[in-house]
C-alpha positions as CSV (number, residue, x, y, z in Angstrom):
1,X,4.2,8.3,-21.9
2,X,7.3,9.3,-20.4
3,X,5.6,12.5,-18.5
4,X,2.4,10.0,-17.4
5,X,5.3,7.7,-16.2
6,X,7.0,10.5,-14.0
7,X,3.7,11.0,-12.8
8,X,2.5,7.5,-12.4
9,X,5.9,7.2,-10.3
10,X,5.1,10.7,-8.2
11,X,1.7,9.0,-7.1
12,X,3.5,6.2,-5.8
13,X,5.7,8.0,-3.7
14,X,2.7,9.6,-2.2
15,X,0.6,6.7,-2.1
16,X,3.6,5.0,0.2
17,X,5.4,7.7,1.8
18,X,8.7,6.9,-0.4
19,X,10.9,9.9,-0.2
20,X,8.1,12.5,0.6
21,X,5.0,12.3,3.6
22,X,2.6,10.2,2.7
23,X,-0.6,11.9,0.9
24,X,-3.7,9.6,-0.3
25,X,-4.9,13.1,-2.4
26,X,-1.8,14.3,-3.3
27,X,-1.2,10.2,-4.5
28,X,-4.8,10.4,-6.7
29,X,-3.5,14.4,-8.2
30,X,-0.6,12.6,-9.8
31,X,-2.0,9.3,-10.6
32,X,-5.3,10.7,-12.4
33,X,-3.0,12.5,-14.6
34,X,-1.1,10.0,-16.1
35,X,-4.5,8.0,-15.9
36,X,-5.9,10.2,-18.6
37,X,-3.2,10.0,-20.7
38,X,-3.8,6.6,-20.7
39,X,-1.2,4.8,-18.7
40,X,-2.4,1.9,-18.0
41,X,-0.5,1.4,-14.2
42,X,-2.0,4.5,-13.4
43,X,-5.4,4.0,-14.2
44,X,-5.2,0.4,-12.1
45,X,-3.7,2.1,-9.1
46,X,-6.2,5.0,-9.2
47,X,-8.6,2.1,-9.4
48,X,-7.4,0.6,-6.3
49,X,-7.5,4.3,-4.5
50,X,-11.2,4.6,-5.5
51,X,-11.5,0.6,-4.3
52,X,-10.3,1.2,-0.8
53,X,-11.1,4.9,0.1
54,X,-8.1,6.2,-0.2
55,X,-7.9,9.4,-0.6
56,X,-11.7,9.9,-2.1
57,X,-14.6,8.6,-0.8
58,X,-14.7,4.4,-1.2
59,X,-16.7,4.4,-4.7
60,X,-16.9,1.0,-6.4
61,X,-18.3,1.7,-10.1
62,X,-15.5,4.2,-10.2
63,X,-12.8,1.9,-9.1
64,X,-14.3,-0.7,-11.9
65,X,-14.1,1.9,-14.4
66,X,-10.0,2.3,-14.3
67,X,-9.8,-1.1,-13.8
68,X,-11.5,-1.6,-16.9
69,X,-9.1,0.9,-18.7
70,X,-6.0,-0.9,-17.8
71,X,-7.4,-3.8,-17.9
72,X,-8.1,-3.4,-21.9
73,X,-4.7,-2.7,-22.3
74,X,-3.9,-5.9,-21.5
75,X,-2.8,-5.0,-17.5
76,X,-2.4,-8.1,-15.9
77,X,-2.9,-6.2,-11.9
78,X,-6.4,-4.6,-13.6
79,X,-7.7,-7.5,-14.8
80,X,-7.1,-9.5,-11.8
81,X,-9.1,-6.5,-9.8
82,X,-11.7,-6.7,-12.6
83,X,-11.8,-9.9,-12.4
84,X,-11.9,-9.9,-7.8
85,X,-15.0,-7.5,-8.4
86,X,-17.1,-9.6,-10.8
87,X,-16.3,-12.8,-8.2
88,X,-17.2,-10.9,-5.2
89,X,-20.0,-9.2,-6.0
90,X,-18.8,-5.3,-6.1
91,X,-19.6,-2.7,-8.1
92,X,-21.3,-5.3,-10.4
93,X,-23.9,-8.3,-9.9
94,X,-21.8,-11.3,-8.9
95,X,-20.7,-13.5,-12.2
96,X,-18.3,-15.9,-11.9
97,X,-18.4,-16.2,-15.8
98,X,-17.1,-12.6,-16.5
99,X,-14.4,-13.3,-13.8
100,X,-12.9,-16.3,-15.0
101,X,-12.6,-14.2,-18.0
102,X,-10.6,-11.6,-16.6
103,X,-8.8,-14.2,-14.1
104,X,-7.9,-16.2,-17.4
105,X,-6.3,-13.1,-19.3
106,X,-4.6,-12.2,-15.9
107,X,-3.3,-16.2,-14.9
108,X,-2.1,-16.6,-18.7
109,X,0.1,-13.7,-18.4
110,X,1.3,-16.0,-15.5
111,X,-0.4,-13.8,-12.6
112,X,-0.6,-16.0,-9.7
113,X,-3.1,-15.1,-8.1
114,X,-5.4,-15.2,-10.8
115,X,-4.4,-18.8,-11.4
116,X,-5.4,-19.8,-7.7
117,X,-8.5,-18.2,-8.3
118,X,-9.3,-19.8,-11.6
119,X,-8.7,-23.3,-9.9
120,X,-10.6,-22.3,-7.3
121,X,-13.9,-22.0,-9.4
122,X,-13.3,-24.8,-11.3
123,X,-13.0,-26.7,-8.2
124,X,-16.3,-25.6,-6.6
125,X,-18.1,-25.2,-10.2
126,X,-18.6,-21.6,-9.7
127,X,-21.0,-20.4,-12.4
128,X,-20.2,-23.6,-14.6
129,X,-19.8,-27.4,-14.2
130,X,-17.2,-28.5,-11.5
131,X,-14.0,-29.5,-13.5
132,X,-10.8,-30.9,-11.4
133,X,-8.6,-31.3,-14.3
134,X,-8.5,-27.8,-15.3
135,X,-8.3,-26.7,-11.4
136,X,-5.7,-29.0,-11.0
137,X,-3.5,-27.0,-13.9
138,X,-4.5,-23.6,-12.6
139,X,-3.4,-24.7,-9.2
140,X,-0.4,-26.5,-10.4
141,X,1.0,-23.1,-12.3
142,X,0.2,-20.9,-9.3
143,X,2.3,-23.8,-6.6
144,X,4.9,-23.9,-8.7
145,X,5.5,-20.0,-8.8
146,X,5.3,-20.5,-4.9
147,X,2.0,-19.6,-3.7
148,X,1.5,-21.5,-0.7
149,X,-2.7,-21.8,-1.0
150,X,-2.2,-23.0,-4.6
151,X,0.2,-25.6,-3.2
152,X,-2.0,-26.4,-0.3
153,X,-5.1,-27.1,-2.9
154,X,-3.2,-28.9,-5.4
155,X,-1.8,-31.6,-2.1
156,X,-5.6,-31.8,-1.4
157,X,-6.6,-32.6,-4.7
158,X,-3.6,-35.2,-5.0
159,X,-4.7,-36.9,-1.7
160,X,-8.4,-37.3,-2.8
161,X,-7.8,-38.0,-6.7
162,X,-9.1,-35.1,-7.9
163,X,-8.5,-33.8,-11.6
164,X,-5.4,-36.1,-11.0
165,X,-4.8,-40.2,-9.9
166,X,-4.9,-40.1,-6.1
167,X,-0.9,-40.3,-5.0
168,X,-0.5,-40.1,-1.0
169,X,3.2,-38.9,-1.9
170,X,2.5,-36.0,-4.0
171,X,-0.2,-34.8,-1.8
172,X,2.5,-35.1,1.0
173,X,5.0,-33.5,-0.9
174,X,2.8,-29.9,-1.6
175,X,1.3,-29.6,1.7
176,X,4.9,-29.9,3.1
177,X,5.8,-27.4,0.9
178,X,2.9,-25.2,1.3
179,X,3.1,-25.6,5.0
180,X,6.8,-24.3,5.0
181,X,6.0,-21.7,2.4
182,X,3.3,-19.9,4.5
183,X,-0.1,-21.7,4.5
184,X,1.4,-23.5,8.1
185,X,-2.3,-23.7,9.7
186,X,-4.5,-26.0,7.4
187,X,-0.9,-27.3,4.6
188,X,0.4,-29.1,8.6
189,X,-3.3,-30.1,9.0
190,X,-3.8,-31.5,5.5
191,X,-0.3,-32.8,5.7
192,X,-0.7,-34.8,9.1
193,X,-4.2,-36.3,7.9
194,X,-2.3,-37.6,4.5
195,X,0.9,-38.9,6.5
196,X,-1.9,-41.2,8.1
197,X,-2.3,-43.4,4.9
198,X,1.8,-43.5,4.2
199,X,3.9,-46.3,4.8
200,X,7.1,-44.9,6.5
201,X,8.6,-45.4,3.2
202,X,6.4,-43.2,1.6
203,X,6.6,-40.5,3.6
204,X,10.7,-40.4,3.3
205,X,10.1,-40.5,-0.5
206,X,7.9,-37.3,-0.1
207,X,10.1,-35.4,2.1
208,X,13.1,-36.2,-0.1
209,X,10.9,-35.0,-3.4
210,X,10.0,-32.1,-0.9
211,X,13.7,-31.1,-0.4
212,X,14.1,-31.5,-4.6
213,X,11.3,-29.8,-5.7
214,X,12.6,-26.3,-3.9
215,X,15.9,-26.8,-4.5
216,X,15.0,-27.0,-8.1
217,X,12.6,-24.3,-7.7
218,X,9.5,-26.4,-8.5
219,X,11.1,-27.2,-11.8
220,X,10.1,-31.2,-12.8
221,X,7.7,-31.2,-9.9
C-alpha cells in the first residue's frame, strides 16, 4: 500500500499541477496503478477522470466501475459518486432506491453532501413515500457541518412544519445562517418571506440564536 499511496499521491500532483505541469494522462498512468493494487482513493479519482473526460475519453460505465471498487471498500467520496450516478441517471438506469443506498453509507460516515441529498429524496419522495421526518435529520446533520443548502432546506421545512412543529424562529434562524454561509440568493429570499410572520420580538430572538448557533459551531442548535 505504501508504493499505491506514492502513486495515488503522483496522480494528484498531475491531476492539479502541484509541484509539476499539469498532465490529465500522466494523472490517469499513476492513478491506474495504485488503482489495481487496490487503493481505494485511487480507484475513486480514476473514476472521476473517466466521469469528466479527463484525460481519456468521457466513459460513464467505466467511471461507475472504480467507483464501485472504492466504494466497496467502504470509500465514503466513491460511494457518494455511486450514489450521484444512480440519482442522475448515468451510466445506469435512474434509481433513487440504489442511491439512497450509497448516499446512506456515504452521509453515515458523516459525508455531507450525501446527507443533503438523502433529505432531499426523502423530501420529494423520490423512488419511495415522501417522509419529512427523516429529511428533516438528514438535513439537520448536513446544516450543522455547515452546508449552506442543507441549512437553507431545513429553515424551509421549519417555516412550513415539515418533519418538524412549524417554528417561525428556527426557520429564521437557518436561513440567516444559510444566507450568510453561501446560499445568499434563495436563504435572503426564504428568510425575508418568514420575517413576515414574526413579531419584532421574534425576529431578535432568531438573530440572537443565529449569532449562538455559529459561535458554538452549530452545537445545541
Amino acid at each position: 500500500q505504501g508504493l499505491a499511496g506514492a502513486q495515488n499521491n503522483l496522480g494528484w500532483m498531475y491531476k492539479n499541477g502541484k509541484g509539476v505541469s499539469q498532465n490529465y494522462k500522466t494523472a490517469m498512468k499513476w492513478y491506474r496503478l495504485a488503482a489495481k493494487q487496490g487503493h481505494a482513493t485511487a480507484q475513486h479519482s480514476l473514476g472521476v477522470m473517466y466521469k469528466n473526460g479527463k484525460g481519456v475519453p468521457q466513459d460513464y460505465k467505466t467511471a461507475m466501475k472504480w467507483y464501485r471498487l472504492a466504494a466497496k471498500q467502504g470509500d465514503a467520496d466513491a460511494q457518494f459518486s455511486l450514489g450521484l450516478m444512480y440519482d442522475n441517471g448515468e451510466g445506469v438506469p435512474q434509481n433513487y432506491k440504489t442511491a439512497v443506498k450509497w448516499y446512506k453509507l456515504a452521509a453515515e460516515q458523516g459525508y455531507d453532501g450525501a446527507q443533503y441529498l438523502l433529505g432531499d429524496l426523502y423530501a420529494n419522495g423520490k423512488g419511495f413515500p415522501r417522509n419529512y421526518k427523516t429529511a428533516v435529520k438528514w438535513f439537520k446533520l448536513a446544516a450543522k457541518q455547515g452546508l449552506a443548502g442543507a441549512q437553507n432546506n431545513l429553515g424551509w421545512m421549519y417555516d412550513n412544519g415539515q418533519g418538524v412543529l412549524q417554528d417561525f424562529v428556527r426557520a429564521h434562524m437557518w436561513l440567516n445562517i444559510a444566507a450568510s454561509s453561501g446560499e445568499t440568493k434563495n436563504a435572503s429570499k426564504n428568510r425575508d418571506i418568514v420575517a413576515n410572520n414574526m413579531t419584532p420580538s421574534q425576529l431578535e430572538t432568531a438573530q440572537k440564536l443565529a449569532r449562538e448557533c455559529v459561535r458554538k459551531k452549530y452545537k445545541g442548535c
